[in-house]
NUPAKOL-963905 format. One record per residue: chain; residue in one letter; x, y, z of N, C-alpha, C in turn. Coordinates in steps of 0.001 Angstrom, whole numbers. Example, Ala and Ser with C-alpha at 12.3 -4.5 7.8 and 13.67 -1.06 7.14 Angstrom:
residues 2
<atom lolum="A" drenza="A" n_xx="13190" n_yy="-5690" n_zz="7800" ca_xx="12300" ca_yy="-4500" ca_zz="7800" c_xx="13200" c_yy="-3300" c_zz="7800"/>
<atom lolum="A" drenza="S" n_xx="12850" n_yy="-2250" n_zz="7080" ca_xx="13670" ca_yy="-1060" ca_zz="7140" c_xx="12900" c_yy="30" c_zz="7870"/>
***
This chain:
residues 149
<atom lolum="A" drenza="X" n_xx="156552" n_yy="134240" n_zz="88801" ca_xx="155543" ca_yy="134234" ca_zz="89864" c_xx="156261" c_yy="134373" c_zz="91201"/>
<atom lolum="A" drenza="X" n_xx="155725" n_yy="135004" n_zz="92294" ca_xx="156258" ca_yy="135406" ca_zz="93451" c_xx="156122" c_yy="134227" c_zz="94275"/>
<atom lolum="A" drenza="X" n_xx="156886" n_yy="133981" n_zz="95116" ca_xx="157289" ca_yy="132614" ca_zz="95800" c_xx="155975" c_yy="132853" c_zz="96763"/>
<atom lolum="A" drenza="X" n_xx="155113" n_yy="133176" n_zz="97308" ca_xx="154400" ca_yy="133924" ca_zz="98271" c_xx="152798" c_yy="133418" c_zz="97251"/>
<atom lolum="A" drenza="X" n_xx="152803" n_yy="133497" n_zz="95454" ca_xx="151820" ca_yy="133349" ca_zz="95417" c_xx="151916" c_yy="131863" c_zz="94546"/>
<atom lolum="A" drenza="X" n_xx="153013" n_yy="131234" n_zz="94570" ca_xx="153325" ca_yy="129889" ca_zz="94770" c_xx="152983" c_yy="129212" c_zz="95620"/>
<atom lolum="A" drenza="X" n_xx="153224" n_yy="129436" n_zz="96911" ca_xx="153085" ca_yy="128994" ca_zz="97900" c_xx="151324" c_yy="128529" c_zz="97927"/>
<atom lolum="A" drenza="X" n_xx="150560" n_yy="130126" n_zz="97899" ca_xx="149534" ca_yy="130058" ca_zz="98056" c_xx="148832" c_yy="128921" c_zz="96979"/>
<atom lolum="A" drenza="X" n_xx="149186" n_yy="128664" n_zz="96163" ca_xx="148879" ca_yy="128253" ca_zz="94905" c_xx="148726" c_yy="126636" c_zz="95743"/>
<atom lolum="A" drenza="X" n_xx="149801" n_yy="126156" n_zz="96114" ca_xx="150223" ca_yy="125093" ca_zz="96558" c_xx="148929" c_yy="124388" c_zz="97847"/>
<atom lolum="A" drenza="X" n_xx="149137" n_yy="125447" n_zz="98724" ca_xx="148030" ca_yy="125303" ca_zz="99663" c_xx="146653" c_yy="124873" c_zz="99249"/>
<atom lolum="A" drenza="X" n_xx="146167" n_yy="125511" n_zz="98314" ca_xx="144621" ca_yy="125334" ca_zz="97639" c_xx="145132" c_yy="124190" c_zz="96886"/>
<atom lolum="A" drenza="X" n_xx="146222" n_yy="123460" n_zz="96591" ca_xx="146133" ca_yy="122309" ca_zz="95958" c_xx="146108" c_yy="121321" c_zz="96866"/>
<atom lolum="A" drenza="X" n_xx="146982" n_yy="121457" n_zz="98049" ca_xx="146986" ca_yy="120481" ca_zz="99099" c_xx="145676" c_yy="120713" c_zz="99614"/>
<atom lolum="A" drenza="X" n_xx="144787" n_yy="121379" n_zz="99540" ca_xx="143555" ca_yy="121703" ca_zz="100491" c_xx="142525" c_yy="120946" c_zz="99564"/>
<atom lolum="A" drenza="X" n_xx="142431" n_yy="120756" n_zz="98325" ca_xx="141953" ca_yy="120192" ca_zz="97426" c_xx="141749" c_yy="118219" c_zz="97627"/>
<atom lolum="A" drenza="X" n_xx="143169" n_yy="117951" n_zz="98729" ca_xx="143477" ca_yy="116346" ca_zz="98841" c_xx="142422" c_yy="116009" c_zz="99825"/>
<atom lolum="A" drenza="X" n_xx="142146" n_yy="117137" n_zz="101128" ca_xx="141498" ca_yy="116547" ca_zz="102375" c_xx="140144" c_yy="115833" c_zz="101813"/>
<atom lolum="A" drenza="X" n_xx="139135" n_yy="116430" n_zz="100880" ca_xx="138089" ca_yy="115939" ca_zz="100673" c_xx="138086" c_yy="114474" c_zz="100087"/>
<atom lolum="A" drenza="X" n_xx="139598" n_yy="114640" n_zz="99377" ca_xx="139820" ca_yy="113306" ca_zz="98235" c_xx="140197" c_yy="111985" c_zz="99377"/>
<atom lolum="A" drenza="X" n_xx="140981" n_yy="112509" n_zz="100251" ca_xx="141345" ca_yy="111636" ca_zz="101241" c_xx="139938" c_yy="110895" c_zz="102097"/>
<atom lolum="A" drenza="X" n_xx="139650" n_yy="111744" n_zz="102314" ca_xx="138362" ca_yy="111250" ca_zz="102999" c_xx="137189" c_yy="110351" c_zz="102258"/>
<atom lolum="A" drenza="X" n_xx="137490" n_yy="110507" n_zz="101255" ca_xx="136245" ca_yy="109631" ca_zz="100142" c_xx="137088" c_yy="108504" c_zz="100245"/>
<atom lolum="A" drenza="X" n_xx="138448" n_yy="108853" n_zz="99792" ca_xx="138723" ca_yy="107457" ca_zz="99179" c_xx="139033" c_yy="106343" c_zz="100203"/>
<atom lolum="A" drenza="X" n_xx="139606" n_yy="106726" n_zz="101332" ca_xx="139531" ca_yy="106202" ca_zz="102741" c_xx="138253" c_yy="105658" c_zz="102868"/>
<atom lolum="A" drenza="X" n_xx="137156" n_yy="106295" n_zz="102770" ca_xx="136172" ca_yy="106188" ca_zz="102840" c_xx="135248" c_yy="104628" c_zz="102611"/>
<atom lolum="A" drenza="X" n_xx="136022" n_yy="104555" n_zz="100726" ca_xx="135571" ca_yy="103562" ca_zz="99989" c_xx="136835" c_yy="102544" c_zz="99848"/>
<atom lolum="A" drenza="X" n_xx="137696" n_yy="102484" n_zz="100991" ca_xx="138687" ca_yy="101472" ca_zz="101065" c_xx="137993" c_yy="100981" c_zz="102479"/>
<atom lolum="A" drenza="X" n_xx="136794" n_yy="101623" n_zz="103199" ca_xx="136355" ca_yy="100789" ca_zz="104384" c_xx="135252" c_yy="100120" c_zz="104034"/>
<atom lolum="A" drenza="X" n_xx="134749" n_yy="100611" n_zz="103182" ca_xx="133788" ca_yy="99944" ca_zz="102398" c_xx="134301" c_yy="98591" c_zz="102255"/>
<atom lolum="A" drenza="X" n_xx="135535" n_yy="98623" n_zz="101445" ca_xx="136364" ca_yy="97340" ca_zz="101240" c_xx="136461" c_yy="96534" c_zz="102182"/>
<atom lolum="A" drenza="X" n_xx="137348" n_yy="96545" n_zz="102875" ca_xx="137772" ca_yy="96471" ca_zz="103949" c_xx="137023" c_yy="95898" c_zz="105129"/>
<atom lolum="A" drenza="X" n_xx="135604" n_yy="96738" n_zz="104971" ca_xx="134645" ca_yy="96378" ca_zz="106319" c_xx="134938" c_yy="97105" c_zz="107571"/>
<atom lolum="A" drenza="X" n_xx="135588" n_yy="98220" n_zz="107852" ca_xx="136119" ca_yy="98651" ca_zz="109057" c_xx="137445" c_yy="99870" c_zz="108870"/>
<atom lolum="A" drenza="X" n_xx="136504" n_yy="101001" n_zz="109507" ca_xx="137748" ca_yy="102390" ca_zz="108954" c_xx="138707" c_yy="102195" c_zz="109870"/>
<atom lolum="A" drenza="X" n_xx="138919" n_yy="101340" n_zz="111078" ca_xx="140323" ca_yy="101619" ca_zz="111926" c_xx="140920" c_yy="101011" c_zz="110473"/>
<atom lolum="A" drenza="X" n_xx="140988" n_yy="99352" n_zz="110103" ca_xx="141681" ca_yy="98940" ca_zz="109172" c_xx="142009" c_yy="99812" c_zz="107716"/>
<atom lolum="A" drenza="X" n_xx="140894" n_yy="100146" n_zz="107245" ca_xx="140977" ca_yy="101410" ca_zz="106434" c_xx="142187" c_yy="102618" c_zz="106766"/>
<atom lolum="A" drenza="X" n_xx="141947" n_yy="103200" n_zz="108327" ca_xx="142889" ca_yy="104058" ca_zz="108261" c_xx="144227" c_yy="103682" c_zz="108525"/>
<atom lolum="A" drenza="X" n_xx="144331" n_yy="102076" n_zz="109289" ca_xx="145724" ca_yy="101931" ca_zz="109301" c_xx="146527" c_yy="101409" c_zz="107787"/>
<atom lolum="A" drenza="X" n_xx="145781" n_yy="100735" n_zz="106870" ca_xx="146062" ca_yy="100713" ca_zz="105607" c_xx="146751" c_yy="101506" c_zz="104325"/>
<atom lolum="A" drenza="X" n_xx="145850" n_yy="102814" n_zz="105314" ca_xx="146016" ca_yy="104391" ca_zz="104439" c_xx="147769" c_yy="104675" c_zz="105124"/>
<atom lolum="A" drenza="X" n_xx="147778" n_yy="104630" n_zz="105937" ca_xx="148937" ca_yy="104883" ca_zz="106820" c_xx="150596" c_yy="104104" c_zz="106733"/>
<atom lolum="A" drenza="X" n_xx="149811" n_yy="103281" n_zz="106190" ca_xx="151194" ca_yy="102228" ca_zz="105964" c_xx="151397" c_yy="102532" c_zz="104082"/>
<atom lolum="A" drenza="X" n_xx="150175" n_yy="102700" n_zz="103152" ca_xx="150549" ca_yy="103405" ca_zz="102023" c_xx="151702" c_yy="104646" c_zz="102319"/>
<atom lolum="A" drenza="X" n_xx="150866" n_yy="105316" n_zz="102837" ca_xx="151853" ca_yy="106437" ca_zz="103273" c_xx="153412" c_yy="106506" c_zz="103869"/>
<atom lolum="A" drenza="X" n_xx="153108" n_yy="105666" n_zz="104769" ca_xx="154680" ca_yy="105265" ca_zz="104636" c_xx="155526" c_yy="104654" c_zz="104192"/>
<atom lolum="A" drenza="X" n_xx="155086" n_yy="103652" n_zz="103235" ca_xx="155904" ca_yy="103455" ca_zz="102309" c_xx="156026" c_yy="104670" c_zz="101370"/>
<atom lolum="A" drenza="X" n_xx="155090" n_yy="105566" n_zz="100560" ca_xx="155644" ca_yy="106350" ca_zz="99918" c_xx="156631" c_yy="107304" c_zz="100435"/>
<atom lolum="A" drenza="X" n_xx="156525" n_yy="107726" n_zz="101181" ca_xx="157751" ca_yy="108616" ca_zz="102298" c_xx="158518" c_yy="107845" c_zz="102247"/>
<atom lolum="A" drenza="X" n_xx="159283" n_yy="106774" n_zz="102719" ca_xx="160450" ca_yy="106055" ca_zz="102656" c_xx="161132" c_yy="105800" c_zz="101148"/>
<atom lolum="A" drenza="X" n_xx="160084" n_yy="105360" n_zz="100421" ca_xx="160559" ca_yy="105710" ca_zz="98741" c_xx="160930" c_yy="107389" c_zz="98229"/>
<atom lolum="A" drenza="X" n_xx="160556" n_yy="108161" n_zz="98716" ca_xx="160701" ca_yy="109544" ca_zz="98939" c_xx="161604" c_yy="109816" c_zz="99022"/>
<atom lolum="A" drenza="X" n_xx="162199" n_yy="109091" n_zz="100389" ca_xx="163034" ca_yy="108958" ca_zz="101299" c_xx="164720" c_yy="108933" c_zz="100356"/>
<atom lolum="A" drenza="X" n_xx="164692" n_yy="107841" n_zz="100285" ca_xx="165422" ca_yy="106772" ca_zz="99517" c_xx="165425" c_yy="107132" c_zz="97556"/>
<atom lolum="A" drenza="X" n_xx="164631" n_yy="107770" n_zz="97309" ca_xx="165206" ca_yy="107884" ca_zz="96009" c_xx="165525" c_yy="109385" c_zz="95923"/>
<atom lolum="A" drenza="X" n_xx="165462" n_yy="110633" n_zz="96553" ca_xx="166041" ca_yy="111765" ca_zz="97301" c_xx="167019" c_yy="112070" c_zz="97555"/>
<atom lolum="A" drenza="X" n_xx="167356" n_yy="110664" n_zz="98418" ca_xx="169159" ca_yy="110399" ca_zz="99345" c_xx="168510" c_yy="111667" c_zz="100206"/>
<atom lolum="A" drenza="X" n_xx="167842" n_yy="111618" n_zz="100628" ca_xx="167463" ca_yy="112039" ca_zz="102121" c_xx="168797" c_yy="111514" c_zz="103305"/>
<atom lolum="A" drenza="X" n_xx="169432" n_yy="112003" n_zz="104304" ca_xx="169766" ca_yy="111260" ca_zz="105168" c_xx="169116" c_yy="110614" c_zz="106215"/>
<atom lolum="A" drenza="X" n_xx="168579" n_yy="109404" n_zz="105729" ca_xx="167806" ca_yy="108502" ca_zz="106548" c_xx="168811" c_yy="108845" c_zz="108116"/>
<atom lolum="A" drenza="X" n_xx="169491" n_yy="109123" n_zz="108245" ca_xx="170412" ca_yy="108839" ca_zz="109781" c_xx="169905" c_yy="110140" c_zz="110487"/>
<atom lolum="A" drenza="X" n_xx="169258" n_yy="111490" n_zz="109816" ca_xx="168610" ca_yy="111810" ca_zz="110656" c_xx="167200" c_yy="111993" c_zz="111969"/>
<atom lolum="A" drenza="X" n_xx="166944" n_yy="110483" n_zz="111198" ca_xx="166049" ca_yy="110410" ca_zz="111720" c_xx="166735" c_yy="110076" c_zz="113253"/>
<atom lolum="A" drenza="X" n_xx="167687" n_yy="109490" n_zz="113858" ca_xx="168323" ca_yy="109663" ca_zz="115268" c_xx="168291" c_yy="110761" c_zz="115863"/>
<atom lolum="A" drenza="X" n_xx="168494" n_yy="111830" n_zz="115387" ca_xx="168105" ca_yy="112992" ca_zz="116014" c_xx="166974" c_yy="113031" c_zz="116642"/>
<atom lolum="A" drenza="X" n_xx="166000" n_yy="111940" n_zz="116535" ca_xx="163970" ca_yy="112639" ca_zz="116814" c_xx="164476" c_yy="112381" c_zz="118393"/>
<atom lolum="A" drenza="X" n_xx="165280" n_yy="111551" n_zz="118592" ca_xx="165185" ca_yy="111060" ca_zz="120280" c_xx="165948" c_yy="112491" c_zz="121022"/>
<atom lolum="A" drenza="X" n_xx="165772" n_yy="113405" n_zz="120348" ca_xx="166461" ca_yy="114749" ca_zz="121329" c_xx="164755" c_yy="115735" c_zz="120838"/>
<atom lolum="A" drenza="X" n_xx="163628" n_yy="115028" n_zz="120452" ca_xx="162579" ca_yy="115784" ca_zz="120557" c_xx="162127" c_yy="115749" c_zz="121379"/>
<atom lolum="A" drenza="X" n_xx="160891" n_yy="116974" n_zz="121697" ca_xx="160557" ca_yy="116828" ca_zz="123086" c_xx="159070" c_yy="115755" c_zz="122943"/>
<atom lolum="A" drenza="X" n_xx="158482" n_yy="115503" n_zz="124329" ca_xx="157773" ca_yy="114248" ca_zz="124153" c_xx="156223" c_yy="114923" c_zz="123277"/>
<atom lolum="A" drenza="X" n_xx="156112" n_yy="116057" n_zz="123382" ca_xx="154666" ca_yy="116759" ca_zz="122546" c_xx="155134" c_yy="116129" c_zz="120914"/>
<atom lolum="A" drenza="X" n_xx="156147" n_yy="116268" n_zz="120732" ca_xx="156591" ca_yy="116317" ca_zz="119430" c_xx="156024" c_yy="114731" c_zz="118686"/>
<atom lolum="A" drenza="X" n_xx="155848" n_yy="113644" n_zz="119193" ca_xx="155640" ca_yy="112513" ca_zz="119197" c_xx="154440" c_yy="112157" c_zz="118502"/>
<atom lolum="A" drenza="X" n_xx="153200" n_yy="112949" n_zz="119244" ca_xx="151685" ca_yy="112840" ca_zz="119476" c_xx="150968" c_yy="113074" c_zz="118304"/>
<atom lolum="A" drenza="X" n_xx="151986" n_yy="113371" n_zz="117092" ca_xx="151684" ca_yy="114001" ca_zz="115867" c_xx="150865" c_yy="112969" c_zz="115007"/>
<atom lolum="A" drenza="X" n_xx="151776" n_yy="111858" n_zz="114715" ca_xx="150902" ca_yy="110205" ca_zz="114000" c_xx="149791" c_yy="109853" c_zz="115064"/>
<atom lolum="A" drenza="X" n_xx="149338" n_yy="110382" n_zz="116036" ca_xx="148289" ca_yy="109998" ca_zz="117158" c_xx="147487" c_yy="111265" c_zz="116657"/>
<atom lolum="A" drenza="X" n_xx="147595" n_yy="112376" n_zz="116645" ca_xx="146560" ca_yy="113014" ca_zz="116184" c_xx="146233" c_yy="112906" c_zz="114507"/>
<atom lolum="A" drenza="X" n_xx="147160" n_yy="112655" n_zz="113799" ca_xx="146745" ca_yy="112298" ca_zz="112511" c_xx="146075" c_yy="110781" c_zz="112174"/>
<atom lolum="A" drenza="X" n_xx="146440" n_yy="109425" n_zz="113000" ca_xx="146009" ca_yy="108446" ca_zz="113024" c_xx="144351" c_yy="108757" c_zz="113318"/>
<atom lolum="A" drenza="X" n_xx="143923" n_yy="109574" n_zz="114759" ca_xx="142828" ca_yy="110079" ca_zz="115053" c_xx="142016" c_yy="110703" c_zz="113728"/>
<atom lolum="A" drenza="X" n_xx="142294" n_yy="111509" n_zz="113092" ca_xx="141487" ca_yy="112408" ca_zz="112110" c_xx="141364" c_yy="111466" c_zz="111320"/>
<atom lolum="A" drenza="X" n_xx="141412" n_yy="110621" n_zz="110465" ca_xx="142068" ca_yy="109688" ca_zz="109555" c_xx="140344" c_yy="109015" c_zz="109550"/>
<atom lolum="A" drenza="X" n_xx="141022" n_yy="108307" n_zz="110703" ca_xx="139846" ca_yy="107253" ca_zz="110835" c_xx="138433" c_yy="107710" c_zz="111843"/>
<atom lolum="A" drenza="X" n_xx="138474" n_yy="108966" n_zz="112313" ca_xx="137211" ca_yy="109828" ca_zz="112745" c_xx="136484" c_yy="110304" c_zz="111213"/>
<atom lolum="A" drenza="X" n_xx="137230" n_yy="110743" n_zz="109947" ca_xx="137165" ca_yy="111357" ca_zz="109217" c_xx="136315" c_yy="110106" c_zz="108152"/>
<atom lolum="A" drenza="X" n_xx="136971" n_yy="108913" n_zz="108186" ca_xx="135958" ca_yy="107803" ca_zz="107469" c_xx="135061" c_yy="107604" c_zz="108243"/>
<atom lolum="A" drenza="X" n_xx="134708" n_yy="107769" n_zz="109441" ca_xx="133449" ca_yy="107295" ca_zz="110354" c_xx="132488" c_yy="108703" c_zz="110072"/>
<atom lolum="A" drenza="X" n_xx="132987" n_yy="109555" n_zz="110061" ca_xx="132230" ca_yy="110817" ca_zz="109707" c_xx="131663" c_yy="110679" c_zz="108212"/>
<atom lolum="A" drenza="X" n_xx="132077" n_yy="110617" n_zz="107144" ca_xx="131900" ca_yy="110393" ca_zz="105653" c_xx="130452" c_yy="110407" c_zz="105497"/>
<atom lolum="A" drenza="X" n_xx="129877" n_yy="108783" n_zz="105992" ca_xx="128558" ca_yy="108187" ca_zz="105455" c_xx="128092" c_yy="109361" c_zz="106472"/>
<atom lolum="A" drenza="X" n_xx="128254" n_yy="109178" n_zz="107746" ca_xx="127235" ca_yy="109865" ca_zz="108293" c_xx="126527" c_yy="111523" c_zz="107989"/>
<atom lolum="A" drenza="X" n_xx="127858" n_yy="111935" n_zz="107586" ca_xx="127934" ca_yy="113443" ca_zz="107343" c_xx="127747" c_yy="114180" c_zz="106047"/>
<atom lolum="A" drenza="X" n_xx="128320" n_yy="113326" n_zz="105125" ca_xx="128819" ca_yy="113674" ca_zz="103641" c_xx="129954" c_yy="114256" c_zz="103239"/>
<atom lolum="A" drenza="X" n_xx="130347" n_yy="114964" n_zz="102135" ca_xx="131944" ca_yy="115033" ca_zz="102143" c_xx="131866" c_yy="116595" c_zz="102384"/>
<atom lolum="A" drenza="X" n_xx="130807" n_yy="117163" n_zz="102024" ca_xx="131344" ca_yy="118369" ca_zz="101676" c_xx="130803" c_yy="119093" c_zz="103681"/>
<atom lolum="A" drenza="X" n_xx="129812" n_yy="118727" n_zz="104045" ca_xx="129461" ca_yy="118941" ca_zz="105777" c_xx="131031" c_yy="118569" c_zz="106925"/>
<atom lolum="A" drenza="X" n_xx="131578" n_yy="116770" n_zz="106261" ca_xx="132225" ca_yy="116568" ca_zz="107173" c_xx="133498" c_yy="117855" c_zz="106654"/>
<atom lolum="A" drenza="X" n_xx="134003" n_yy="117641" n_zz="105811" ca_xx="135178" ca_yy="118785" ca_zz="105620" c_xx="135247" c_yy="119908" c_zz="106219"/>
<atom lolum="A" drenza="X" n_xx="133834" n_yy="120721" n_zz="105709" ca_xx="133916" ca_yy="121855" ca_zz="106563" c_xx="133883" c_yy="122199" c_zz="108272"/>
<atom lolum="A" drenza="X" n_xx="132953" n_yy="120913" n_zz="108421" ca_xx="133306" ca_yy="120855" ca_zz="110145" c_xx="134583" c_yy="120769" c_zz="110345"/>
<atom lolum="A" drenza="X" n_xx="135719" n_yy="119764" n_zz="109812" ca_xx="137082" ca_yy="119805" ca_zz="109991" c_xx="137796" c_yy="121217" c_zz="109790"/>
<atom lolum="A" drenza="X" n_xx="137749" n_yy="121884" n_zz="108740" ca_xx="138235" ca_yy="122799" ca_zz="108333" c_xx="137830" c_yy="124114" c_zz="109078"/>
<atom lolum="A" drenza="X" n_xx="136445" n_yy="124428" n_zz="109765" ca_xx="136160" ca_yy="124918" ca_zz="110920" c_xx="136773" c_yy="124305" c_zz="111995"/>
<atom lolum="A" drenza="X" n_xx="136878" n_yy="123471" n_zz="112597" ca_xx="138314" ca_yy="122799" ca_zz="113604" c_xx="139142" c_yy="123334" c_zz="113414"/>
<atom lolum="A" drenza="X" n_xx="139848" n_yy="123121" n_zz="112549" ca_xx="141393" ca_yy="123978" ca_zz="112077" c_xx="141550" c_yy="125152" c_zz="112381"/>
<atom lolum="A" drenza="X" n_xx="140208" n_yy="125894" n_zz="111742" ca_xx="140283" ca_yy="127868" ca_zz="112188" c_xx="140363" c_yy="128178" c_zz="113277"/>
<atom lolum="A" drenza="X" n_xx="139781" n_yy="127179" n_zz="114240" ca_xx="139178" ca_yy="127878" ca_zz="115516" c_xx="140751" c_yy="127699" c_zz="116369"/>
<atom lolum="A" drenza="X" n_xx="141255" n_yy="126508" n_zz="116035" ca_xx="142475" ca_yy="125669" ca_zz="116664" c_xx="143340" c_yy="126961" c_zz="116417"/>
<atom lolum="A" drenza="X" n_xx="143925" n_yy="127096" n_zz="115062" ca_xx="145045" ca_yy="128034" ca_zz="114497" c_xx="144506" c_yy="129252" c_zz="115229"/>
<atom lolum="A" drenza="X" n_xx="143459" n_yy="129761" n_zz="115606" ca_xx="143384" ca_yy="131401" ca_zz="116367" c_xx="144440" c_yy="131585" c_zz="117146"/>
<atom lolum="A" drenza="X" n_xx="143754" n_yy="129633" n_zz="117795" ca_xx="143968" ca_yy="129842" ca_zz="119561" c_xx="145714" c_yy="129462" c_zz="119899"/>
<atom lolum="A" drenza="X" n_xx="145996" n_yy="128919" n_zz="118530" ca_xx="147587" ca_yy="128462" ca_zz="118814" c_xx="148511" c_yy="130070" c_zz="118377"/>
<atom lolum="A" drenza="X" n_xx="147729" n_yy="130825" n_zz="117570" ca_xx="147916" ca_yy="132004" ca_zz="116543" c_xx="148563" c_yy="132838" c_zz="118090"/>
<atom lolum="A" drenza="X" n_xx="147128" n_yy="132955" n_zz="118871" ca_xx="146867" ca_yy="133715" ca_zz="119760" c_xx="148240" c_yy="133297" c_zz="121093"/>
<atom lolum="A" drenza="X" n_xx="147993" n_yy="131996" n_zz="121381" ca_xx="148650" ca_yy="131957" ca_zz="122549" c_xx="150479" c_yy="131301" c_zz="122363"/>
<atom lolum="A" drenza="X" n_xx="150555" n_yy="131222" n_zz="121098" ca_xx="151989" ca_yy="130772" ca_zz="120834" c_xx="152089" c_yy="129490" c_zz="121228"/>
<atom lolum="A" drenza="X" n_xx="150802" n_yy="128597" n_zz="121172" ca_xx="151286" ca_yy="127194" ca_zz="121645" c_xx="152321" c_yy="126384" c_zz="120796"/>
<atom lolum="A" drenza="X" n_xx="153323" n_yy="125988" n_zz="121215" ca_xx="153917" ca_yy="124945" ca_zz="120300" c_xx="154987" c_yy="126288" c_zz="120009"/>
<atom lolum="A" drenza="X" n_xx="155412" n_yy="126930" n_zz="120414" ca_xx="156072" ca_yy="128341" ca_zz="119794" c_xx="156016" c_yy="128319" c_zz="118617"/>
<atom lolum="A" drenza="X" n_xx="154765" n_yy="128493" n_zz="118008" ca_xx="154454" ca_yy="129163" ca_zz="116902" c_xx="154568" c_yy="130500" c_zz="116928"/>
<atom lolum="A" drenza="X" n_xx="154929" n_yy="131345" n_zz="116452" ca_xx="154766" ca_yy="132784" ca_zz="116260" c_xx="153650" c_yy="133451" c_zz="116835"/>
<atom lolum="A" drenza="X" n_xx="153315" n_yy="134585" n_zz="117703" ca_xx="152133" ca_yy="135114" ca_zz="118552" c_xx="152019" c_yy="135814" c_zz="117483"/>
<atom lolum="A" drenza="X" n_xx="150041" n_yy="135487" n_zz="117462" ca_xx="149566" ca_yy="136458" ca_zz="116210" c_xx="147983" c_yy="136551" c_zz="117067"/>
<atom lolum="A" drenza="X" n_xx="148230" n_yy="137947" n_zz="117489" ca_xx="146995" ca_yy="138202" ca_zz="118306" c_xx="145684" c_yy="137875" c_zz="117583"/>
<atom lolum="A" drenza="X" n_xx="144573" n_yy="137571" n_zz="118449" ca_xx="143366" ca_yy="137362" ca_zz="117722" c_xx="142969" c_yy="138402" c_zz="117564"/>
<atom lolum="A" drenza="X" n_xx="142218" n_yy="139042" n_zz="116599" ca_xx="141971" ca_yy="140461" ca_zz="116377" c_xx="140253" c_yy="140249" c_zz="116016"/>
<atom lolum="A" drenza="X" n_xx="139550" n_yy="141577" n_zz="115587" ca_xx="138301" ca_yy="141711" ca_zz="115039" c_xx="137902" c_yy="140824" c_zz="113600"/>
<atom lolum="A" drenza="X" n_xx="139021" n_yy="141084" n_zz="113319" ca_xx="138636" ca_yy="140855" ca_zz="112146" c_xx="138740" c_yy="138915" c_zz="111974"/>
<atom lolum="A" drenza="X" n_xx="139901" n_yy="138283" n_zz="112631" ca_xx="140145" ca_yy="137288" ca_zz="112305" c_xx="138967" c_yy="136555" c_zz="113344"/>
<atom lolum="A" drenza="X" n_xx="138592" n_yy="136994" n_zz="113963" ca_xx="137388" ca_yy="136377" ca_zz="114788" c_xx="136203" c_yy="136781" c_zz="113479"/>
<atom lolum="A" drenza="X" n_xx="135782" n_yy="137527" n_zz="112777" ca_xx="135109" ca_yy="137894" ca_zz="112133" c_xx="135025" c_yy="136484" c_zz="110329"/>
<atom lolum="A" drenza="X" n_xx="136071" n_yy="136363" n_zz="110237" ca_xx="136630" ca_yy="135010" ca_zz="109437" c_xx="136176" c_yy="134293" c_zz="109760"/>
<atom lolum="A" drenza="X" n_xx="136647" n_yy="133747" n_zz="110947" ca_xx="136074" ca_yy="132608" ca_zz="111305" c_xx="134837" c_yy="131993" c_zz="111799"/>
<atom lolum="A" drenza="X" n_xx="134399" n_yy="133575" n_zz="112021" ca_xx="132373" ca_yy="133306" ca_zz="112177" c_xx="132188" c_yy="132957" c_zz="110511"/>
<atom lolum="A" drenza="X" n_xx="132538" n_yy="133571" n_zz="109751" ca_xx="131384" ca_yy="133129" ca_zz="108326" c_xx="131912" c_yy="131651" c_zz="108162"/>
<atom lolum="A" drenza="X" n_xx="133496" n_yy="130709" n_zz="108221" ca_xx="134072" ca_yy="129742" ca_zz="108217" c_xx="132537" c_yy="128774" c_zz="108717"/>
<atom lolum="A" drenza="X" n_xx="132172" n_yy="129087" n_zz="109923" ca_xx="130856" ca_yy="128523" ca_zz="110744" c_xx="130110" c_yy="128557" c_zz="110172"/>
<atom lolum="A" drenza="X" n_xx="129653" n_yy="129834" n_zz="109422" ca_xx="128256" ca_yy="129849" ca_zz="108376" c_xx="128572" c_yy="129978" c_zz="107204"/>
<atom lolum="A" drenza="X" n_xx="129442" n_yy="129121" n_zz="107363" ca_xx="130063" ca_yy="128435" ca_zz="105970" c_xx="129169" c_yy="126805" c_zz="106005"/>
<atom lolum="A" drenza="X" n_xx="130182" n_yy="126474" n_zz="107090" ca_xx="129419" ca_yy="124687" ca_zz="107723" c_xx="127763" c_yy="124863" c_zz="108193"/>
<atom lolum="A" drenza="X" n_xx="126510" n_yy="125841" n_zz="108322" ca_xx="125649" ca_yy="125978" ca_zz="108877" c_xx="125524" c_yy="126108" c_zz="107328"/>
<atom lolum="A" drenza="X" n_xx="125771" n_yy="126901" n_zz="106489" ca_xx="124819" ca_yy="126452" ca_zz="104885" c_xx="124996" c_yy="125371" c_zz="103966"/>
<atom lolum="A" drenza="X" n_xx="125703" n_yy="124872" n_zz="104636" ca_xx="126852" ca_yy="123866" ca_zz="103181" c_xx="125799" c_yy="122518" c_zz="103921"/>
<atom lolum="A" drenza="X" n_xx="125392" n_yy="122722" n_zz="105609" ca_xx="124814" ca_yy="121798" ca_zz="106222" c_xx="123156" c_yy="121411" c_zz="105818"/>
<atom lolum="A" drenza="X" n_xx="123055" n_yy="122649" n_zz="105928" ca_xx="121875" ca_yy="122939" ca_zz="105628" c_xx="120983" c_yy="122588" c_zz="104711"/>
<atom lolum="A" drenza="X" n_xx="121782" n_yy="123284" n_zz="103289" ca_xx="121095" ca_yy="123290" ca_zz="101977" c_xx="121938" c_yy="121928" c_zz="101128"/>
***
């Protein structure tokens, strides 16, 4: 198999977790009584598994000294993921799984154009074109039927 449709393979599996994440977050606030606690719960799972990751890998934990030569954008990353986390369990009941996702996942498209487009973050410039504006309208009436019906 071509590393290219590995990859892709991979993606639709990781894309497969967001909905799972969000339920189960979901029904740990249930627990819990409260999605900040919920999402900081989820978060500290998580980092312990990364550090076990970490550590049974032989990762060089010592690079992590290097982060203090990142720049300060670089930081804001556990602040925007802490954010989605626990917006994403407050969204759940209200929304459902398959409405709130796609609103997220419409977020994402519209975001990636505009980072695509303007190289924010020096990502690679990938002009917005006809067509990829054309994507991301049905992405919308994707979330307008999934809302809907």
């Amino acid at each position: 198999m071509s590393s290219i449709y590995f990859y892709i393979l991979l993606a639709l599996i990781v894309g497969t977790f967001l909905p799972l994440q969000v339920g189960v977050n979901s029904k740990l606030a249930d627990s819990v009584g409260s999605p900040l606690i919920s999402a900081f719960l989820s978060f500290c799972v998580g980092t312990i598994a990364l550090l076990s990751y970490i550590l049974i890998t032989g990762t060089p934990i010592a690079n992590a000294a290097n982060a203090k030569n990142a720049s300060p954008i670089s930081w804001i990353g556990g602040l925007l993921g802490a954010f989605y986390v626990a917006v994403s369990i407050v969204l759940l009941p209200k929304l459902g799984v398959a409405t709130t996702v796609t609103l997220i996942i419409a977020g994402q498209v519209l975001m990636s154009l505009v980072m695509d487009h303007f190289g924010l973050l020096d990502v690679p410039i990938k002009e917005v074109s006809f067509a990829r504006v054309c994507g991301a309208i049905l992405v919308i009436l994707g979330v307008v039927l999934i809302r809907k019906y």
